[in-house]
C-alpha positions in Angstrom: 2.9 19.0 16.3 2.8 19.6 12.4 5.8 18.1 10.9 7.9 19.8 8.2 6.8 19.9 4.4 9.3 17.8 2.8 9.7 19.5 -0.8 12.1 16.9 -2.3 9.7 14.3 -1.7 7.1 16.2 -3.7 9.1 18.1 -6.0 7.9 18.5 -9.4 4.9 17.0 -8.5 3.0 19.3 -6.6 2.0 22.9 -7.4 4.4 25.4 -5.4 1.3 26.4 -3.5 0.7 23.1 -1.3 3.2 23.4 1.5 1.3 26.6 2.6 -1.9 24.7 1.8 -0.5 21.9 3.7 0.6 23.9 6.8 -2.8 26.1 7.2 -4.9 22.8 6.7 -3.1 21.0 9.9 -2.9 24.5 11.3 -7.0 24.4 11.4 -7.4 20.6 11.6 -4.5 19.1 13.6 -5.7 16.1 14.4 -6.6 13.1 12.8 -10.4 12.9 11.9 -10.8 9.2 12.8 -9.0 8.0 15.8 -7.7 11.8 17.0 -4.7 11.1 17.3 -2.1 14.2 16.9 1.2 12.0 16.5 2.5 12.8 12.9 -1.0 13.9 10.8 -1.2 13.7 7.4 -3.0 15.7 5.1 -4.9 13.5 2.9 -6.6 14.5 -0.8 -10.1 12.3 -0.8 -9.9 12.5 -4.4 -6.1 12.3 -5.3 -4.2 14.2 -7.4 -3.7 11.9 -10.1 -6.9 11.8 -10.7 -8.1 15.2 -10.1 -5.5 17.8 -10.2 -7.6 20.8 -10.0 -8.5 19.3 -6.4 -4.9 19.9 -5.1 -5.4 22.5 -3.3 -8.9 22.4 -2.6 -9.8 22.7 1.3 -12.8 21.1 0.9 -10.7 18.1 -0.7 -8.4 17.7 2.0 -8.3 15.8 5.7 -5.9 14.9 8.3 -5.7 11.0 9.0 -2.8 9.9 11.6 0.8 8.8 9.9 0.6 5.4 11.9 -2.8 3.8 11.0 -5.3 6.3 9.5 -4.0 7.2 6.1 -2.8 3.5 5.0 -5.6 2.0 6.5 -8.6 4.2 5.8 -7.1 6.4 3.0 -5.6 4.1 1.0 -7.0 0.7 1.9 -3.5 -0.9 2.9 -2.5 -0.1 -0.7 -0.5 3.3 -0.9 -1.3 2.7 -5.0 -5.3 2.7 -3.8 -7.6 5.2 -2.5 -11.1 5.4 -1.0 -13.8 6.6 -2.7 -15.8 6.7 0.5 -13.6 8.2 3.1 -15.8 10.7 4.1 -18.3 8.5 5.0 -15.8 6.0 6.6 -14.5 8.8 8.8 -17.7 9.5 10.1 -18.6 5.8 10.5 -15.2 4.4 12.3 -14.5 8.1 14.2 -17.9 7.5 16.0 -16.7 4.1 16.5 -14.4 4.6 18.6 -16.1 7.4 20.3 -18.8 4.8 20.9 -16.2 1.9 21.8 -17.0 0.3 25.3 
């Protein structure tokens, strides 16, 4: 299921754009790219916005990790104030992982 854009929790912050951007991404990509699970995805920016905001809306800038581990885990280290420079690679590392698991 793709949940809801919530605006208020954004608003101001990002471009008027990224609920569309949001919706299409999870649209395409609905579930999450390391454990593939489909309960509550989150689109994540591998380079954040603070950082970069050009990337903001930048499909090739954007993944879905799962609400429940995923994103807090992988995309932000257990740190919602961190981020990972190497998600990409992570996701390919712990997604075969668990493909692999016995």
């Amino acid at each position: 299921m793709i949940w809801p854009f919530n605006k208020s929790r954004y608003a101001g912050v990002r471009s008027p754009k990224w609920g569309k951007v949001r919706f299409e991404h999870l649209k395409d990509n609905p579930v999450c790219e390391i454990c593939g699970s489909n309960i509550k995805p989150e689109v994540h920016h591998v380079i954040p916005v603070h950082i970069d905001k050009t990337k903001e809306l930048d499909k090739d800038n954007l993944i879905t990790l799962c609400d429940k581990y995923c994103h807090f885990i992988f995309g932000h280290l257990m740190n919602w104030k961190s981020y990972n420079i190497n998600i990409s690679d992570d996701v390919k590392l712990y997604s075969q992982k668990i493909k692999d698991r016995p």
